[in-house]
N, C-alpha and C positions, 0 to 999 in steps of 0.2 A: 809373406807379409803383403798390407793392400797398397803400398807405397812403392812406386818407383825409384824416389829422390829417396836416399840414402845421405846425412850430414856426417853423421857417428857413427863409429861404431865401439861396441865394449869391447875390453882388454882385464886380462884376469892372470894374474900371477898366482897361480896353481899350487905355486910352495909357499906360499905365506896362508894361504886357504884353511880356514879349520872346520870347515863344514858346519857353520852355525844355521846356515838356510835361511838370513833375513830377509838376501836379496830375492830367493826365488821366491820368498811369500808376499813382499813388495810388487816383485816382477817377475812373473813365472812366464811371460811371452818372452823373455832376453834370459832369462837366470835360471838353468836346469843342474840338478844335480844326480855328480853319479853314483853308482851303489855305495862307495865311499862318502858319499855326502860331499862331495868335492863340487866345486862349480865349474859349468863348461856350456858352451852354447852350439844351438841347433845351426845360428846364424847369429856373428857377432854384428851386424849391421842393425842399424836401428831403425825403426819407421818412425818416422816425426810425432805422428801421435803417441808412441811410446817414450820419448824422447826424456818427458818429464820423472815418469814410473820408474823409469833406467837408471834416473842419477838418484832419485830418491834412493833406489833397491842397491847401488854402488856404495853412497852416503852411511849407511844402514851397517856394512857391512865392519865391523869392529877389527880386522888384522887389515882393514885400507890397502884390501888385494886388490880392487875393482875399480875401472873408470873408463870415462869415455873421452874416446878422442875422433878429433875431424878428419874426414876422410879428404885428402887430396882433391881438386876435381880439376 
């Protein structure tokens, strides 16, 4: 990612997950799926400029397995 400063990052409850794939069509730079259609990240940290796409593509996601949270600093 082109950001150093990390705020968020996402979190994904894997068992409530039905592989609908809003968020990775939302947000395909945070939200990858596996051959299952399952969601899981390359890197759950967020870059600021994706920051908005992320909750959009979270928001999006109908079994409300997805979100972001602040990273400590």
């Amino acid at each position: 990612m082109s950001s150093d400063k990390f705020v968020f990052r996402a979190v994904a409850d894997r068992g409530r997950c039905c592989g609908y794939g809003l968020c990775a069509s939302i947000c395909p730079e945070v939200y990858k799926l596996d051959d299952n259609g399952l969601v899981y990240f390359d890197d759950d940290r967020i870059a600021p400029e994706l920051e908005e796409a992320a909750r959009e593509g979270a928001a999006a996601c109908p079994a409300e397995a997805l979100w972001l949270v602040k990273i400590e600093e």
